[in-house]
PyMOL Python script that loads the backbone (N, CA, C, O; Angstrom):
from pymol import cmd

cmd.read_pdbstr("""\
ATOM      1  N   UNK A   1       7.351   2.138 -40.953  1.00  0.00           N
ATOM      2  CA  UNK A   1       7.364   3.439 -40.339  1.00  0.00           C
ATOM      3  C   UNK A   1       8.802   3.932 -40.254  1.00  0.00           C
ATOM      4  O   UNK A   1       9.734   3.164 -40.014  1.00  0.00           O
ATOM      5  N   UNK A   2       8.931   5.055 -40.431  1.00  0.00           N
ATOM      6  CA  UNK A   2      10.162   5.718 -40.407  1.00  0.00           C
ATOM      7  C   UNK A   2      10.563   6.832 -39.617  1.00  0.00           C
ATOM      8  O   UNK A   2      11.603   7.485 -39.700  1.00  0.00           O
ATOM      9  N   UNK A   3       9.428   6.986 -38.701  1.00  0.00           N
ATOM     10  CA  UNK A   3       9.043   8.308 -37.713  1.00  0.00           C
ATOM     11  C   UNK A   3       9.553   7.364 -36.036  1.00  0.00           C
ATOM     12  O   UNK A   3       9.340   6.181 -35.773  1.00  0.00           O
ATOM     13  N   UNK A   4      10.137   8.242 -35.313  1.00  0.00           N
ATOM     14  CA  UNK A   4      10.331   7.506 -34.295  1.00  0.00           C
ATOM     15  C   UNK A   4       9.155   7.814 -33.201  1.00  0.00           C
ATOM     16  O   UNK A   4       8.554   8.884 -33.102  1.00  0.00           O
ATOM     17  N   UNK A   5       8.996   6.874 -32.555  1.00  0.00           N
ATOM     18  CA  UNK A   5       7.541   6.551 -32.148  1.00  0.00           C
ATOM     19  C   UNK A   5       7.792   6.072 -30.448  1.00  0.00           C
ATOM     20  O   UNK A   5       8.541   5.152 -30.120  1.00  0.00           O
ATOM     21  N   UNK A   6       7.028   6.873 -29.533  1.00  0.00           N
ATOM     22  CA  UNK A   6       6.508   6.302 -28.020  1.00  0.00           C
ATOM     23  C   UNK A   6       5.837   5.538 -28.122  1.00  0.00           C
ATOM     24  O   UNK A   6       4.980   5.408 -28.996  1.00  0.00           O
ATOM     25  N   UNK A   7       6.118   4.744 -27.100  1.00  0.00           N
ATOM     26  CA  UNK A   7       4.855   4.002 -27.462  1.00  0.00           C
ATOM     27  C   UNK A   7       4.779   3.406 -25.301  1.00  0.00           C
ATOM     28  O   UNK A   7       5.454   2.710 -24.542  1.00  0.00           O
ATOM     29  N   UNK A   8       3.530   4.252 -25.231  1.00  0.00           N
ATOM     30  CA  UNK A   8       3.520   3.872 -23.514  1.00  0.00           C
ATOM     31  C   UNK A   8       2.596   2.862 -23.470  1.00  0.00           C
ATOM     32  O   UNK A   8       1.856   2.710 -24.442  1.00  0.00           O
ATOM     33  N   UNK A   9       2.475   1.885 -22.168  1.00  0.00           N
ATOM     34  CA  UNK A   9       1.781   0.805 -22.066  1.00  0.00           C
ATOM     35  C   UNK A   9       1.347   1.307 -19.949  1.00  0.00           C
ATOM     36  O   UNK A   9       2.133   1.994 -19.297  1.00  0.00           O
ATOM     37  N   UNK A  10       0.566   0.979 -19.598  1.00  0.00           N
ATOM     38  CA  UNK A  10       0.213   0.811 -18.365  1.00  0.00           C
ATOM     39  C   UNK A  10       0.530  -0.590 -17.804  1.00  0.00           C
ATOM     40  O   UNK A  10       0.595  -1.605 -18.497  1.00  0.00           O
ATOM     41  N   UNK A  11       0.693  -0.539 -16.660  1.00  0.00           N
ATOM     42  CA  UNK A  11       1.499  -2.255 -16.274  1.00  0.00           C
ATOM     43  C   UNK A  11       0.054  -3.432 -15.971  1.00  0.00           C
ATOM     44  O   UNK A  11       0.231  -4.649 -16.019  1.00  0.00           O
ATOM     45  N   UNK A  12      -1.177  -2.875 -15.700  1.00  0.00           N
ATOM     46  CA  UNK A  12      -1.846  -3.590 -14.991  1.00  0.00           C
ATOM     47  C   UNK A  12      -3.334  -3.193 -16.476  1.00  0.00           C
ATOM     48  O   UNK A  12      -4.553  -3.185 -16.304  1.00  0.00           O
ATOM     49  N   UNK A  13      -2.894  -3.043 -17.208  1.00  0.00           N
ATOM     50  CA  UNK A  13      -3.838  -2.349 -18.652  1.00  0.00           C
ATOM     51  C   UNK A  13      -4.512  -4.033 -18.910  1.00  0.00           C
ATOM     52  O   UNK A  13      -3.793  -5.012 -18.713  1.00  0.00           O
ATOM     53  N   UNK A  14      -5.877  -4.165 -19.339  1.00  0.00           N
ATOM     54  CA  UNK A  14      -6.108  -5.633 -19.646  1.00  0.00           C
ATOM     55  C   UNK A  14      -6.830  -5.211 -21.225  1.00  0.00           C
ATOM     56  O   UNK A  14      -7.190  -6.095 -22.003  1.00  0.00           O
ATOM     57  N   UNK A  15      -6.925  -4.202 -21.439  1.00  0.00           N
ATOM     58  CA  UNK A  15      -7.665  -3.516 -22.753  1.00  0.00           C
ATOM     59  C   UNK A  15      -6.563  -3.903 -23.547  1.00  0.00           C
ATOM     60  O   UNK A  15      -6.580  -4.956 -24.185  1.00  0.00           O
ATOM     61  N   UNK A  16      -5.540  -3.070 -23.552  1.00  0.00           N
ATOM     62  CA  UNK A  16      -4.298  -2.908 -24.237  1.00  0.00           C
ATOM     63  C   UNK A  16      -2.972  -3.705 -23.524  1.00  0.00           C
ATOM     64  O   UNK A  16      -2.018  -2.964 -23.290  1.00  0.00           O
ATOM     65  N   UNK A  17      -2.840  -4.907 -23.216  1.00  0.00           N
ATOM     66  CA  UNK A  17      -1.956  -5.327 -22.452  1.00  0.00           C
ATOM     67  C   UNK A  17      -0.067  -4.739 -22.977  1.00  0.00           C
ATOM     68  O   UNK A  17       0.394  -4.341 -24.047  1.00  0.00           O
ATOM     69  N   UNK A  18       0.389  -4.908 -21.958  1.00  0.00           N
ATOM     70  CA  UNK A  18       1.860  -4.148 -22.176  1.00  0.00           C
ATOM     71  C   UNK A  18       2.880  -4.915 -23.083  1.00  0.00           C
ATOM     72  O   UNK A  18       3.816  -4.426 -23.717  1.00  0.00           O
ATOM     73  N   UNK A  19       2.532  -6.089 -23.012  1.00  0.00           N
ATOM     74  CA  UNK A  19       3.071  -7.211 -23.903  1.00  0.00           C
ATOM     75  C   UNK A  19       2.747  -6.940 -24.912  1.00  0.00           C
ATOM     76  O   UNK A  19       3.624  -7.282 -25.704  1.00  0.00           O
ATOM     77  N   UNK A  20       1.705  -6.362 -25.526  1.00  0.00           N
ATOM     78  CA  UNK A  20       1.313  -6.206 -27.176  1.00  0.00           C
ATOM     79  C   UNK A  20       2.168  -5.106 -26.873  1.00  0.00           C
ATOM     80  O   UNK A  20       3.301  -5.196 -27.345  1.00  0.00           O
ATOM     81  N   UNK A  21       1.955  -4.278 -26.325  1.00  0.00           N
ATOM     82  CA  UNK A  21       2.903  -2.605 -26.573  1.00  0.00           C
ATOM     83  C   UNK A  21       4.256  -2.796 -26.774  1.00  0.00           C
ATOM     84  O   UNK A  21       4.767  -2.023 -27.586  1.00  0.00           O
ATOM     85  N   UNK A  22       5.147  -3.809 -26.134  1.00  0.00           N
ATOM     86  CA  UNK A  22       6.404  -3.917 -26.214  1.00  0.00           C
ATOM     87  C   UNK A  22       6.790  -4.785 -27.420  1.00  0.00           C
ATOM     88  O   UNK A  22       7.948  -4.791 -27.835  1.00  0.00           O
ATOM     89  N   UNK A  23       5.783  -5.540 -27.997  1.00  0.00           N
ATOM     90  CA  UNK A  23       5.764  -6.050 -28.981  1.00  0.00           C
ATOM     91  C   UNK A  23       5.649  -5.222 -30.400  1.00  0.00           C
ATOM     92  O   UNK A  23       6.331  -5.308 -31.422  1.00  0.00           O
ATOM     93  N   UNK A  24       4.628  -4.463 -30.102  1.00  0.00           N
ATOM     94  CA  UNK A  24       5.134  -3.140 -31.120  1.00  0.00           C
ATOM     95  C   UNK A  24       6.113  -2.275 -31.252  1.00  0.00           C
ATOM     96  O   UNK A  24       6.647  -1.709 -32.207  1.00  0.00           O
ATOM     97  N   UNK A  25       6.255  -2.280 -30.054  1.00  0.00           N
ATOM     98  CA  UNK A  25       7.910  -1.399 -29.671  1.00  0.00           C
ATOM     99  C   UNK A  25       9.336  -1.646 -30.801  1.00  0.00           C
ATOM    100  O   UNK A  25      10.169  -0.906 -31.325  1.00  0.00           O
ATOM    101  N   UNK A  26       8.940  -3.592 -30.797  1.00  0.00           N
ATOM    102  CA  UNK A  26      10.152  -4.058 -30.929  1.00  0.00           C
ATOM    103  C   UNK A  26      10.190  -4.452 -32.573  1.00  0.00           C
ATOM    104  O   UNK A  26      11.272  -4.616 -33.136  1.00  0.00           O
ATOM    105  N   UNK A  27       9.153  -4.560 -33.150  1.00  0.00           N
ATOM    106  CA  UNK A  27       9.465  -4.371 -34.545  1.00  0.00           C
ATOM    107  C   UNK A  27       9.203  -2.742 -35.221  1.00  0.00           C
ATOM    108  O   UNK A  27       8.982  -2.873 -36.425  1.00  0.00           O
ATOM    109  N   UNK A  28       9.175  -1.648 -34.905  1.00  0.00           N
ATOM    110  CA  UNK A  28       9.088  -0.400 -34.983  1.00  0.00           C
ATOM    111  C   UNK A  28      10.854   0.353 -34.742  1.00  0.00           C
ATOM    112  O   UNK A  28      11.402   0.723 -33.704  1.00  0.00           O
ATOM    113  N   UNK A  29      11.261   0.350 -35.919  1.00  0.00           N
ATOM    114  CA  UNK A  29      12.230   1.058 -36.383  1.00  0.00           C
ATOM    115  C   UNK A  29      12.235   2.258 -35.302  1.00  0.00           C
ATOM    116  O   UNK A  29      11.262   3.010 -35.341  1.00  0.00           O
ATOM    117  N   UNK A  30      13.251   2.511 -34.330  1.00  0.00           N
ATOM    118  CA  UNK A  30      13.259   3.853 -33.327  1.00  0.00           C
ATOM    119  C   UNK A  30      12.507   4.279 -32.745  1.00  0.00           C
ATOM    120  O   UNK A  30      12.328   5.490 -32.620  1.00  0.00           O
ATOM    121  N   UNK A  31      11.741   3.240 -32.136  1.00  0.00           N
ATOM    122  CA  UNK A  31      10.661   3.223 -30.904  1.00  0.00           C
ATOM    123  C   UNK A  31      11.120   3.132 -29.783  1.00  0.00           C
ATOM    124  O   UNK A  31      12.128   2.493 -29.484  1.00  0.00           O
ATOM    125  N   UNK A  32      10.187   3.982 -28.788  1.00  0.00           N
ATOM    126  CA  UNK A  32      10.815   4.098 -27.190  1.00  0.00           C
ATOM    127  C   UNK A  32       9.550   3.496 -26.751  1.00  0.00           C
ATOM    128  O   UNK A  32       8.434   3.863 -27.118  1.00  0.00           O
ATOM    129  N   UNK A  33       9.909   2.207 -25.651  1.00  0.00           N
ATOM    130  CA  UNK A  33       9.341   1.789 -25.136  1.00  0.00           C
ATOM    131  C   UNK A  33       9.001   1.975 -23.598  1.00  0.00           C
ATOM    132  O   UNK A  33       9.737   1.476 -22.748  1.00  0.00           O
ATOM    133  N   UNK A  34       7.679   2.828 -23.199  1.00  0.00           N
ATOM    134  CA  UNK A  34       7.353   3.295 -21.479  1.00  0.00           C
ATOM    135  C   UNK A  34       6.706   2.772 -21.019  1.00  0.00           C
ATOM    136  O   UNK A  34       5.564   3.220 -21.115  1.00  0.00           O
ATOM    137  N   UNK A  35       6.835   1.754 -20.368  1.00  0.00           N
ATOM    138  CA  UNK A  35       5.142   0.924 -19.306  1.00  0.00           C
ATOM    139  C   UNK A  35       5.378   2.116 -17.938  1.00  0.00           C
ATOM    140  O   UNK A  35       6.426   2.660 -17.590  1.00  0.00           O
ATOM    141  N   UNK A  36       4.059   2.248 -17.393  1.00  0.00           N
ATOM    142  CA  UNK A  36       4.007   3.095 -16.205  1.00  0.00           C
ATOM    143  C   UNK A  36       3.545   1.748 -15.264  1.00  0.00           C
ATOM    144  O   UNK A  36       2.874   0.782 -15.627  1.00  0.00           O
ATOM    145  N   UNK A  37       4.115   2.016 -13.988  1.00  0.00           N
ATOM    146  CA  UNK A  37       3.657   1.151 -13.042  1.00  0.00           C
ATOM    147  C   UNK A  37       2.425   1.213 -12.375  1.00  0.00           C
ATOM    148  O   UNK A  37       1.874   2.308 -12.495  1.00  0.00           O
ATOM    149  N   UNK A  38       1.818   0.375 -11.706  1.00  0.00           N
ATOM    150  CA  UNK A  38       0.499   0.417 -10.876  1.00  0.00           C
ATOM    151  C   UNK A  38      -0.355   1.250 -11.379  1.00  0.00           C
ATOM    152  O   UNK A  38      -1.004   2.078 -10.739  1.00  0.00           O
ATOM    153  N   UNK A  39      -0.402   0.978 -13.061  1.00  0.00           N
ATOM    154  CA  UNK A  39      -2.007   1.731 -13.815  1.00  0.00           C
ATOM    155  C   UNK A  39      -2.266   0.922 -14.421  1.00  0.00           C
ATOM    156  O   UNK A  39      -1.554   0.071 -14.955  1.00  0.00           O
ATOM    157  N   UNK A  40      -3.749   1.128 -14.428  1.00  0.00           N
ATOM    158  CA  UNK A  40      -4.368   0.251 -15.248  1.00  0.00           C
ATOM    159  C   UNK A  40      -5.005   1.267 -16.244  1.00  0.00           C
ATOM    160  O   UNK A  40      -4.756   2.472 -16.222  1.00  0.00           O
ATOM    161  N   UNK A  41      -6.079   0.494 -17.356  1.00  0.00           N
ATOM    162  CA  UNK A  41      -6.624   1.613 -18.611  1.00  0.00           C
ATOM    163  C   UNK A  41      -7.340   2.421 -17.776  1.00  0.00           C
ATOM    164  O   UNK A  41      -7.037   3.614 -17.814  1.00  0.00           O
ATOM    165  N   UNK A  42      -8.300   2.051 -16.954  1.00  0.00           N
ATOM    166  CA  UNK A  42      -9.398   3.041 -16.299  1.00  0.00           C
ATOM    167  C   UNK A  42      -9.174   4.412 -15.700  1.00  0.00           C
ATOM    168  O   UNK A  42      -9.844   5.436 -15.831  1.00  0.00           O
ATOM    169  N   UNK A  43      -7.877   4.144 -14.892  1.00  0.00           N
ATOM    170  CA  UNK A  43      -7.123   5.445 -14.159  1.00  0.00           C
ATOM    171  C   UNK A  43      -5.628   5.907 -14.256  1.00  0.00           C
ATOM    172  O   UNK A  43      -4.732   6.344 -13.534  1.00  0.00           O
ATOM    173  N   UNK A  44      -5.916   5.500 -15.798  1.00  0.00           N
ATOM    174  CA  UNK A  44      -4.412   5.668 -16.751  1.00  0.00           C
ATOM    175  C   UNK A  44      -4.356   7.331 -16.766  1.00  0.00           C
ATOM    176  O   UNK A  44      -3.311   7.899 -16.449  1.00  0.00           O
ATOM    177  N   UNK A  45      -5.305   7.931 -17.077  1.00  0.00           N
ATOM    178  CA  UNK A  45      -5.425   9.543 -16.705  1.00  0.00           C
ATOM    179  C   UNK A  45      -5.243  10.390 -16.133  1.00  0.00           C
ATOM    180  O   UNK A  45      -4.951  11.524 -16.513  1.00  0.00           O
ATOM    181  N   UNK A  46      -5.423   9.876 -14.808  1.00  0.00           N
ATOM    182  CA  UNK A  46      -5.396  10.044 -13.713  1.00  0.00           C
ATOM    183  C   UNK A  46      -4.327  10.023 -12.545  1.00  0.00           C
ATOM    184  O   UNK A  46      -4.026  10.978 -11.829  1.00  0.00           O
ATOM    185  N   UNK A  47      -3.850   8.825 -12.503  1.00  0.00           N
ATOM    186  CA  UNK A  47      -2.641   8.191 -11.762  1.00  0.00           C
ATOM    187  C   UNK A  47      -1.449   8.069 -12.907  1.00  0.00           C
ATOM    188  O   UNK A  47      -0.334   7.860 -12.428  1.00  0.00           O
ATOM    189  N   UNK A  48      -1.508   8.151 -14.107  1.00  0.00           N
ATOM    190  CA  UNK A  48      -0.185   8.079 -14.790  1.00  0.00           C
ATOM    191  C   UNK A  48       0.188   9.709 -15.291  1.00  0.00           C
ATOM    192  O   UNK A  48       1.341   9.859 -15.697  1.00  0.00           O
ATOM    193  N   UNK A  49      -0.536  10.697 -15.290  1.00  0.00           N
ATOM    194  CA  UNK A  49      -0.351  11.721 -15.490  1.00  0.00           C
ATOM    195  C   UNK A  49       1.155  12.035 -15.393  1.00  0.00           C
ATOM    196  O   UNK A  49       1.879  12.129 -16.384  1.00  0.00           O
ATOM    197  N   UNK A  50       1.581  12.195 -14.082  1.00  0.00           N
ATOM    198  CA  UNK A  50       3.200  12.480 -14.423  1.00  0.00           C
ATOM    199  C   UNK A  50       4.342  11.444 -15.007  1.00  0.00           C
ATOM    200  O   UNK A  50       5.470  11.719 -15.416  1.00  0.00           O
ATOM    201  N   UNK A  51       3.637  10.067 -14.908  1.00  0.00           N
ATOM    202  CA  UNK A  51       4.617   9.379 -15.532  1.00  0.00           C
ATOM    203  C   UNK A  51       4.546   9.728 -17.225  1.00  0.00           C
ATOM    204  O   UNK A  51       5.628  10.012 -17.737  1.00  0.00           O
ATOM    205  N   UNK A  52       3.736   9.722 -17.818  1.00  0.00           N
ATOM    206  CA  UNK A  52       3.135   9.987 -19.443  1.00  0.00           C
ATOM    207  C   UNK A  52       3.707  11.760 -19.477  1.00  0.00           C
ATOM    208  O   UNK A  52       4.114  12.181 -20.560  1.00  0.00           O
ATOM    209  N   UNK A  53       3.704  12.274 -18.815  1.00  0.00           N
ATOM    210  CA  UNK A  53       4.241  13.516 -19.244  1.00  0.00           C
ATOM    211  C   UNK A  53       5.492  13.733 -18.773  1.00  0.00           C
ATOM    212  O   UNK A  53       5.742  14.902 -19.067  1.00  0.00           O
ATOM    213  N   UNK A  54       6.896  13.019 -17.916  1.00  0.00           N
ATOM    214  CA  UNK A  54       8.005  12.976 -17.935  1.00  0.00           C
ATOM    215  C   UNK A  54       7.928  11.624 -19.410  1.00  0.00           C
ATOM    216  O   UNK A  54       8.421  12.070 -20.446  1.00  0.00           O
ATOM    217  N   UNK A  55       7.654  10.879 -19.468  1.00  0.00           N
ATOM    218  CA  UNK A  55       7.964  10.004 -20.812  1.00  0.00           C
ATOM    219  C   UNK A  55       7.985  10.842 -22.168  1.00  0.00           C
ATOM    220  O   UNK A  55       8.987  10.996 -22.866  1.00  0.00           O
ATOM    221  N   UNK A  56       6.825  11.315 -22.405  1.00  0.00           N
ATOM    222  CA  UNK A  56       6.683  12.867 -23.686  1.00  0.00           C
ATOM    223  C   UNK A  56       7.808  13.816 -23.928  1.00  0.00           C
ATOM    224  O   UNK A  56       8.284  14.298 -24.956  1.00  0.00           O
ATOM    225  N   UNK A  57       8.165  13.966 -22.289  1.00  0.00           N
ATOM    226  CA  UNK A  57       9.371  15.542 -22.234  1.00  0.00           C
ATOM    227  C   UNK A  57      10.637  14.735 -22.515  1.00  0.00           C
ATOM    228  O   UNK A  57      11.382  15.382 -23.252  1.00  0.00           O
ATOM    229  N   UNK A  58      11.211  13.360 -22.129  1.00  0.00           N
ATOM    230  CA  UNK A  58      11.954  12.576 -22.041  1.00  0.00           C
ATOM    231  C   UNK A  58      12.431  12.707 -23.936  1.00  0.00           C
ATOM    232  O   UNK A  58      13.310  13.405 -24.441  1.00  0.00           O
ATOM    233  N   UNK A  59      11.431  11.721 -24.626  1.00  0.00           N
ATOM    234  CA  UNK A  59      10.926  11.490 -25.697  1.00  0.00           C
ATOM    235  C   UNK A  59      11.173  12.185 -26.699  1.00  0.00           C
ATOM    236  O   UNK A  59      11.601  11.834 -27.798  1.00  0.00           O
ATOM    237  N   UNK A  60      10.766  13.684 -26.127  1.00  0.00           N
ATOM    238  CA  UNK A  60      11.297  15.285 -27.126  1.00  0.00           C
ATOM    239  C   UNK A  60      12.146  16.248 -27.276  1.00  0.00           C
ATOM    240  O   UNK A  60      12.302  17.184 -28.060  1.00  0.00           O
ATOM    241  N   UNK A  61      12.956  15.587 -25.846  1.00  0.00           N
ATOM    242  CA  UNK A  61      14.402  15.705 -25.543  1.00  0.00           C
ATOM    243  C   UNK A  61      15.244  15.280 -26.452  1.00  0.00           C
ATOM    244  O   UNK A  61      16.370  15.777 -26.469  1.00  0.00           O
ATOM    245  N   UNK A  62      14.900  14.323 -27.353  1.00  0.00           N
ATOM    246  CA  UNK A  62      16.225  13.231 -27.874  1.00  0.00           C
ATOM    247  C   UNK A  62      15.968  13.654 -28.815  1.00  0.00           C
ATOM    248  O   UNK A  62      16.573  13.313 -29.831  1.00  0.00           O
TER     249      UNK A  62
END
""", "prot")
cmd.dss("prot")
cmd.show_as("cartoon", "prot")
cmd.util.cbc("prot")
cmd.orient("prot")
């Protein structure tokens, strides 16, 4: 990949654990790596809303 890439993880996620995410992070050529705290997948929508959309604005800043 040659596109620089977010890549968010939830801290408490058991679907998608954050360890695989940071693991993708880290062989991905100009990847930004975001875990949000105290979400899990279910109410990742919900409760991460402003963290996932300061990470995006962050992200499209650079």
């Amino acid at each position: 990949m040659t596109v620089p890439a977010l890549i968010v993880a939830f801290e408490h996620d058991v679907q998608f654990p954050p360890s695989r995410a940071r693991e993708a992070a880290g062989i991905w050529p100009d990847a930004t790596y975001v875990e949000i705290p105290v979400v899990a997948h279910g109410n990742g929508a919900f409760d991460a809303a402003g963290g996932i959309g300061k990470a995006l604005l962050d992200f499209y800043a650079r």
